[in-house]
Structure formats: structure tokens, C-alpha cells
C-alpha positions in Angstrom: 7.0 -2.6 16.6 9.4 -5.4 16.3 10.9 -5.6 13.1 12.8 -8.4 11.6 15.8 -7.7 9.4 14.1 -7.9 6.4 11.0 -6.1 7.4 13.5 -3.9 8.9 15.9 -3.5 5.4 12.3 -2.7 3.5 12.0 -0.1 5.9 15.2 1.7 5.3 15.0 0.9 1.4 11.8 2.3 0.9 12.4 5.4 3.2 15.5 6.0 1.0 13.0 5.1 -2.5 11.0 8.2 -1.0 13.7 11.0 0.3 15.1 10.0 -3.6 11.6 10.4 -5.6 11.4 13.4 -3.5 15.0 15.3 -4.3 13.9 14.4 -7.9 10.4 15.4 -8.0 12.5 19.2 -6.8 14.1 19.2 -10.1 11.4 17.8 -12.0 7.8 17.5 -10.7 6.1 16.6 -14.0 8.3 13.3 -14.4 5.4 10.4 -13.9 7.6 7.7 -13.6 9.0 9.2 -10.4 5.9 10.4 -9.2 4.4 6.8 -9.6 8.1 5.2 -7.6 7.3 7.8 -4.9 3.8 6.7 -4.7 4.6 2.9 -4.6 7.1 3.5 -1.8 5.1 5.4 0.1 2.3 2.9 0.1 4.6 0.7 1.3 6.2 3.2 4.2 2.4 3.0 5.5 2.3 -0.4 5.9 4.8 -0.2 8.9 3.0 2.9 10.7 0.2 2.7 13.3 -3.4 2.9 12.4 -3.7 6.8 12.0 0.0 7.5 10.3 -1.0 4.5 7.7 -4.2 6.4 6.9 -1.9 9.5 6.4 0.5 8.1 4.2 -1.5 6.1 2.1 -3.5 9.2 1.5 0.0 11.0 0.5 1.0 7.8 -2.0 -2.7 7.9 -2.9 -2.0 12.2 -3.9 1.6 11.1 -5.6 -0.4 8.9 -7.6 -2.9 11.2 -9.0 -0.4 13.4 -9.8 1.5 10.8 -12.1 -1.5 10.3 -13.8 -2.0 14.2 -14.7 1.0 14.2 -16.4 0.4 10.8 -17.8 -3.1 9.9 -17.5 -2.3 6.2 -19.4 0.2 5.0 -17.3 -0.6 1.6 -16.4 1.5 0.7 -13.7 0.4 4.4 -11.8 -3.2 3.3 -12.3 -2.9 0.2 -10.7 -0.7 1.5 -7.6 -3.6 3.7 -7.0 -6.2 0.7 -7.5 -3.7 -0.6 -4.5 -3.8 3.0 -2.3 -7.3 2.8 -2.5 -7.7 -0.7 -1.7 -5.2 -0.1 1.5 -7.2 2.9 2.4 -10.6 1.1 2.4 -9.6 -1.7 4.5 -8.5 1.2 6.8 -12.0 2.4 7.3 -14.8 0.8 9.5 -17.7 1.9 8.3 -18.9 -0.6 5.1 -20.5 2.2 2.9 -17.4 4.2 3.0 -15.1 2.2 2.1 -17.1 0.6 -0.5 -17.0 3.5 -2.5 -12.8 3.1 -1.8 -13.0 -0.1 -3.1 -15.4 1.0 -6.4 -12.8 3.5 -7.0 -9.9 0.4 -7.0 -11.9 -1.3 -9.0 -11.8 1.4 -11.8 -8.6 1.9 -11.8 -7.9 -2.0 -11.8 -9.9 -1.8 -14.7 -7.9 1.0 -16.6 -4.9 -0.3 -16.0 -5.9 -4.1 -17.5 -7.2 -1.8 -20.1 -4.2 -0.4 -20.8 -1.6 -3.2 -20.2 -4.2 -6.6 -21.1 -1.7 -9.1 -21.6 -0.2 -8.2 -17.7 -1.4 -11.5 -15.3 -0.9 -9.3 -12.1 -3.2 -6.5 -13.1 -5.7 -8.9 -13.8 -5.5 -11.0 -10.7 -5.8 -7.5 -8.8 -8.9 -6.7 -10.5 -10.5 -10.5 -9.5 -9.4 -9.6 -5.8 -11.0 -6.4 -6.0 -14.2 -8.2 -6.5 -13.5 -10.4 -3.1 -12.4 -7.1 -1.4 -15.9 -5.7 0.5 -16.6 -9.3 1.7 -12.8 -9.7 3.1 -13.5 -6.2 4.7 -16.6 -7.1 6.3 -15.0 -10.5 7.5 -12.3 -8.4 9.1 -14.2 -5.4 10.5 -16.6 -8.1 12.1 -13.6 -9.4 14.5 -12.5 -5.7 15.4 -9.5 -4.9 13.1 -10.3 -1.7 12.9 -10.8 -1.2 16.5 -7.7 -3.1 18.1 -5.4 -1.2 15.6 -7.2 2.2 17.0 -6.6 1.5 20.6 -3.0 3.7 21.7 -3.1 2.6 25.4 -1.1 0.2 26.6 -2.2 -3.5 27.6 -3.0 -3.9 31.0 -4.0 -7.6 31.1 -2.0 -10.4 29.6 -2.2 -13.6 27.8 -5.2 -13.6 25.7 -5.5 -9.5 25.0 -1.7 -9.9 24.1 -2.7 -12.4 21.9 -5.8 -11.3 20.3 -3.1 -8.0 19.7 -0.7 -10.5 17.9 -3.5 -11.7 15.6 -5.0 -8.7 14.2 -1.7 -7.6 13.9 -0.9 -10.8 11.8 -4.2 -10.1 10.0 -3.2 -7.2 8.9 -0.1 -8.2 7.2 -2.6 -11.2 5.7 -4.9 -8.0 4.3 -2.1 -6.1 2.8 -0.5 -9.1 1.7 -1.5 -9.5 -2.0 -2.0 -5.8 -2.2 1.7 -4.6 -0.5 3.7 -7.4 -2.3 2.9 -6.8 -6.2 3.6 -3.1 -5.1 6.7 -3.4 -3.6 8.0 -5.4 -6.4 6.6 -3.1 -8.8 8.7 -0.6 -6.7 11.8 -2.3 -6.5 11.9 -3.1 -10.0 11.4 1.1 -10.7 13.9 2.1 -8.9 16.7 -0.6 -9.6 15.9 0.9 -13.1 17.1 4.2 -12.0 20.3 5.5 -10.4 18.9 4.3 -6.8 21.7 2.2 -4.9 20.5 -0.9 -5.1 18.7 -2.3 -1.7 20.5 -4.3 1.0 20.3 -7.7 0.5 17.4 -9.4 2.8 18.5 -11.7 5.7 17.6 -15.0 4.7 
């Protein structure tokens, strides 16, 4: 995949976010805050992953997560990163019924974390989406997303099957959108709160 350089700086940062949550978790595994940064940055690792490694590491973010919230079962900001996993993982899935339950599970925790947090706007705009979410998924699954980002071989025809390739790849970037955004500056405001180096600045 063709990155650009600030797709390509994300990348990197986030990879470094993870190895870090990771050394730390070592010396302290019951510290939510990290748990909940490794979880974030992870979610956002999958994003740049083909269709099965996505599925993988949003399941691994989706584990991180739950783990935060053992330790710390009110943490708002873990509760609505995994209302995000979950929402990344349904789109993931084909068949309708399963990942409506994903997206009733998102829903909840959208809900605990408004619960928890009321006064914060972008916990409350995730829950509205979260409503919109099944009919976006149907919309999506109905022109082959799921499909096209399945498919490992090679193209052997050009023009339009290159091109249908370049817009569900662009759709998926529209689908994670609103959910990898909020995370990943959710993320990068965690870590530039701890001793991370801060990330490299994005080519403008």
C-alpha cells in the first residue's frame, strides 16, 4: 500500500505508541490508562493492514481494551475506544446479523461512556453515528467492500477493476473516518501526556 508521508508518520508513531504501552504494560499490567493508549493505537495500527490482519488487530485493541476496563471499569475514554473496536470490527464482517450484534455492543459502550463523561460532544456524536451504523454497513456490504478487500490475488485486468479497487479502498478510509479520527486524537493526546517522544511532525 502506498502511503503518504503522513499516513506514513501515523504509521511509525503509532507502531512506536504500541512497542511503548507494551514495555510498560511489562512493568505494570494493571495501569488502565496504558492499557486504554495501547488499545487506541492499536486500533489505529489496523487501519493500515489488509482485510484479515485488520480483523486481528482490532480484535487485539478490542482485548487491550477490556482489560483497561477490569482494572477500571469507569473509564470513559476506554469505554468509548471499545464502542470504536467494535464498530471497526462490525464493518469488517459481511454477514448483517453478525455484525449487528458488534454494533449493539458499540452502542452500549457509547452509552456508558456518555454516561460517564455527559458533558463530552464527541462521545455523544459517536453514540448518534452508532445509530446510522447497520444502515451505512448494509450500504457498503451491498457494493462488495467486504469482498474486494478479501480478494489476495493480483489484478489481471485493468482500468475499471483497478478502479473499482481504488474506490472501495477510498471507502474504506470514508467508513473508518469518523470512527479512526476521534481515536487517534484521543491517542495522541494520551501519549503526548506521557514520556512518549513526541510524534514527527505531518507533511503538510
Amino acid at each position: 500500500m502506498d502511503l503518504q508521508q503522513n499516513e506514513l508518520d501515523r504509521l511509525l508513531f503509532f507502531e512506536h505508541a504500541s512497542n511503548t504501552a507494551q514495555a510498560q504494560y511489562a512493568n505494570n499490567p494493571l495501569d488502565a490508562d496504558n492499557l486504554t493508549r495501547w488499545g487506541g493505537a492499536l486500533l489505529e495500527l489496523s487501519q493500515f493492514q489488509s482485510f484479515p490482519e485488520s480483523k486481528k488487530i482490532t480484535q487485539e485493541a478490542i482485548s487491550k481494551l477490556e482489560e483497561a476496563l477490569t482494572v477500571n471499569p469507569k473509564k470513559h475514554d476506554a469505554l468509548w475506544c471499545l464502542g470504536n473496536a467494535y464498530t471497526s470490527q462490525a464493518f469488517l464482517i459481511p454477514d448483517q446479523e453478525e455484525a449487528k450484534a458488534y454494533f449493539d455492543k458499540a452502542a452500549e459502550y457509547f452509552q456508558q461512556a456518555v454516561d460517564e463523561d455527559p458533558t463530552n460532544e464527541l462521545y455523544q456524536k459517536s453514540l448518534e453515528m452508532a445509530a446510522k451504523a447497520p444502515e451505512l454497513h448494509v450500504e457498503i456490504h451491498k457494493h462488495g467492500f467486504g469482498q474486494q478487500q478479501q480478494a489476495t490475488g493480483p489484478s489481471t485486468s485493468s482500468g475499471t477493476k483497478t478502479q473499482k479497487k481504488k474506490k472501495s479502498s477510498d471507502l474504506k478510509y470514508d467508513i473508518f473516518g469518523w470512527v479512526i479520527l476521534a481515536v487517534s486524537i484521543v491517542a495522541w493526546v494520551g501519549f503526548a501526556k506521557t514520556n512518549t517522544p513526541p510524534p514527527p511532525p505531518l507533511a503538510r
